[in-house]
N, C-alpha and C positions, 0 to 999 in steps of 0.2 A: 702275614696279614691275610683274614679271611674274609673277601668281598662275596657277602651275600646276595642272594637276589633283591633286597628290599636298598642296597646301595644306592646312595642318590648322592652325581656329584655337583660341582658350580665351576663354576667359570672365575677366573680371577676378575673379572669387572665384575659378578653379583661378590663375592669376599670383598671387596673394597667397598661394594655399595655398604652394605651391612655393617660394614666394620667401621664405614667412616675413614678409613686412608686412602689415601691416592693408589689407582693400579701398580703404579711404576715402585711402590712402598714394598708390593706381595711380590713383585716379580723378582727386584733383588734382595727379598727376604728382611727386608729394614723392621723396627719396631715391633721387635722379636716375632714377626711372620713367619722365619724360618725355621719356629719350630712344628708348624703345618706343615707334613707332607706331600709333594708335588705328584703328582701325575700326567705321564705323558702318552699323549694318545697319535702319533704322527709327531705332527707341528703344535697340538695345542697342548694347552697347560690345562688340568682338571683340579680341584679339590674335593675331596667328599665331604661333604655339606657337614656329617658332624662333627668333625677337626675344626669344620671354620667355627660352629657352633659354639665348641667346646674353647674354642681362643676368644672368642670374642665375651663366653662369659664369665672367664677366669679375670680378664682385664676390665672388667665388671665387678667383679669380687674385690681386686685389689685396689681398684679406685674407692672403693664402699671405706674399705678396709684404711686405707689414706686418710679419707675424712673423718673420719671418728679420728683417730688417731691425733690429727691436727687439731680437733674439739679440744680432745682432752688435755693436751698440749698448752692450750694459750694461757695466759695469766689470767684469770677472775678478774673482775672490774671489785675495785676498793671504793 
């Protein structure tokens, strides 16, 4: 992985603000979080902002993706 100067990371309390899940959800990787890569800096946890980005809009996608699905799905009213 190549971290460029324009890198920007978060914090797992901004990833959970964003994302809508509780901290404790990122920390042990629950609700497919662990496909985010972690970074460690010492003691703290990092993510680079576009991994959260990129999870948070793929689970965006597949929820979009759900609904229709379930549209198309139901019986027509007779």
């Amino acid at each position: 992985m190549n971290l460029g100067e324009a890198t920007e990371f978060c914090t797992i309390r901004e990833a959970a603000r964003r994302s809508g899940l509780a901290p404790q959800t990122w920390y042990q990787g629950g609700a497919g979080t662990d496909s985010v890569p972690r970074i460690r800096f010492g003691r703290s946890i990092r993510l680079l902002r576009a991994d959260v980005e990129r999870f948070i809009n793929a689970r965006i996608l597949e929820a979009k993706q759900s609904a229709q699905l379930e549209h198309y799905q139901q019986p027509s009213p007779k």
